[in-house]
C-alpha positions, 0 to 999 in steps of 0.5 A: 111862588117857588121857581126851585131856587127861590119861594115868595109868599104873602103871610099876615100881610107880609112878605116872606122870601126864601132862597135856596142853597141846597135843598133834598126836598121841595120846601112845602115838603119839608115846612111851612110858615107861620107867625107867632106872638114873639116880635124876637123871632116872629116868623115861625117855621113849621115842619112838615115831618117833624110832628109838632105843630102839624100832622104827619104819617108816621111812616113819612117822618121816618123817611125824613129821620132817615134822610137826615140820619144818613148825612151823618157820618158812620164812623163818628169817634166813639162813643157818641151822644145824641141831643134832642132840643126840646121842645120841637125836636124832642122827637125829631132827635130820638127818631134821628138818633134810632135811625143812625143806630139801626144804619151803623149797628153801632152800640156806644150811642146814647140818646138824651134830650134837654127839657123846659122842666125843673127836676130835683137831680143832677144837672149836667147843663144849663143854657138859655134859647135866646129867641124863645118865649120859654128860654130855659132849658137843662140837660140832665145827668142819666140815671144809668151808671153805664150810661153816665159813663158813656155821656162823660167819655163821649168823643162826638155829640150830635145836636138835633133840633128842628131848624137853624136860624142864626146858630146861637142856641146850639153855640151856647149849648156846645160851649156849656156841654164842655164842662161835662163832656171834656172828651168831645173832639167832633160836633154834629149839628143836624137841622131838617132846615138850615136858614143861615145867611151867609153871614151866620154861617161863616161865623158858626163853626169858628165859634163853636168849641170844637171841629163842627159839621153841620148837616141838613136836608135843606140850606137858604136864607129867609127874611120876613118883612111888615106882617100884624103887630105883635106883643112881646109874650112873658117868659113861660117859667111855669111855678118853678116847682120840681116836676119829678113827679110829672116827669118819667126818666125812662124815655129820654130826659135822663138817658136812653139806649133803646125805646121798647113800648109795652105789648098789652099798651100797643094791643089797647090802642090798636083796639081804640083806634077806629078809622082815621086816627090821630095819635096826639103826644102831649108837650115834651113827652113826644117819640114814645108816641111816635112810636106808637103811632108808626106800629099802629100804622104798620099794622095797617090803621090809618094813622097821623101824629102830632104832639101838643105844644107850648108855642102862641102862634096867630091863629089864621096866617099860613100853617096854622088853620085853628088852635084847641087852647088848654091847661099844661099836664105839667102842672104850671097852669099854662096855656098849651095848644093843639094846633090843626086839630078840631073836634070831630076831624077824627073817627078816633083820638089817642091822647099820650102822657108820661103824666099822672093820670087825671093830669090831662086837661079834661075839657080836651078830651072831652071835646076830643072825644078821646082816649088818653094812654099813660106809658 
């Protein structure tokens, strides 16, 4: 039930009840809820935009990008670096990231993004996602000299993740980011929802490392009560191996300026894409294909996107109807997972990778019956 100020509704048998502060848009526009097999943190909240866990029109997200891009001042100290926190805000953060550089004209942005993945280079920060069943996290240091230059000077950083619950993962991450980045005088957080109490966010700015605004299309509380028995999952560490092999360094993980997708790669896919189509981006590797999808869908194909994911969730409670369950393209031998997504709900299906070809799990593809493209 939702009476614009307040939502209740049942979930796994228990009760979840949001209030509302603020909000830009409905609730069920922006998320969704579901439950997870992590008794730290059992309640998981799914976007609706963001194009993780759910399918989304390209052209939708991108109103959402902009939505949340434009609350974030144009006149920032230079020069500026933009975070996405993987892995769910990957996308999220290089689609903020592109729509605060084409409304500023601005040209001293540079976009990075953390990764769960080891590599044998440079790292800039490590911190840990507390509540998180994969809790370690690096941002690596940019391959590009100019670029590296840009991150050591940056004056403002902008952390992009997909919700804020309490603020410690981002407060860890800020006081961490100091030691690399010693110019930083401003601190953007940018949330598509904010679920701090009051609490929590009396609490935040005083302790982050520097003057911090936090700017999000929605803002309330949560609390979750009862709901199914849950174990605690082990931690997702994969086989600790360097994954430079498996990791591409030019969309993002090391440092980006501006994504340009290959011509002859766009041409291939708008040939495969038949009907209804879902562009399916795997793991981290996650606005390369986004921007994929939204050119197809500019052309006038009838497209959606998602991505593939690390995170269990119960199957049958709120937003998650069904689940594909697969081996990583990583290679940890890990489960991931495809979630509101079964064989033969598409005409057509582009599965996107910055893996090595073979990598993708072929029992996926096959009961996918779809194409996988490596950018």
């Amino acid at each position: 039930m939702i009476d614009g100020k307040n939502y209740t509704r049942e979930l796994g048998g228990g009760v979840l009840n949001a209030s509302l502060r603020s909000s830009d848009f409905p609730v069920d526009a922006l998320c969704d809820f579901a439950l997870r097999n992590n008794p730290n943190r059992k309640l998981l909240v799914v976007s609706r935009v963001a194009g993780r866990h759910l399918p989304v029109r390209p052209s939708q997200a991108v109103a959402a990008f902009d939505a949340l891009a434009n609350k974030i001042p144009a006149d920032l100290p230079g020069p500026v670096v933009v975070i996405g926190l993987a892995e769910s805000a990957i996308g999220l953060g290089h689609g903020v990231y592109e729509s605060y550089q084409l409304r500023t004209g601005r040209t001293d942005l540079l976009f990075i993004h953390s990764s769960r993945h080891k590599l044998d280079c440079p790292v800039l920060v490590y911190f840990e996602e507390e509540h998180s069943h994969a809790t370690q996290e690096y941002l690596y240091a940019p391959v590009n000299a100019d670029d590296q230059e840009l991150l050591r000077n940056a004056a403002t950083v902008i952390i992009v993740d997909d919700e804020l619950t309490t603020g410690r993962t981002i407060r860890n991450l800020a006081h961490t980011l100091m030691r690399s980045m010693p110019n930083i005088r401003n601190i953007i957080v940018a949330n598509l929802t904010d679920w701090r109490s009051m609490e929590w966010v009396e609490q935040f700015e005083p302790s982050m490392p520097a003057p911090t605004k936090v700017v999000s299309l929605l803002e309330g509380e949560l609390s979750f009560r009862g709901g199914p028995e849950v174990v605690k999952m082990p931690k997702l560490l994969g086989n600790n191996q360097f994954k430079d092999d498996y990791c591409s360094a030019h969309f993002g993980r090391r440092g980006l300026r501006q994504l340009t997708l290959k011509s002859k790669l766009v041409e291939d896919c708008a040939r495969a894409a038949r009907g209804r189509t879902l562009v399916l981006a795997t793991e981290e590797f996650a606005y390369p294909p986004f921007a994929l999808a939204l050119t197809l869908e500019q052309q006038g194909h009838d497209v959606v996107f998602q991505s593939t994911s690390r995170t269990p969730v119960i199957v049958g409670h709120g937003a998650m109807r069904c689940a594909m369950t697969f081996t990583d393209n990583y290679g940890d031998s890990i489960n991931n997972f495809s979630y509101n997504v079964a064989p033969g709900m598409y005409d057509s299906v582009i599965i996107c990778h910055e893996t090595p070809e073979g990598t993708v799990d072929e029992s996926l593809v096959r009961a996918l019956g779809a194409r996988t493209v490596r950018f």
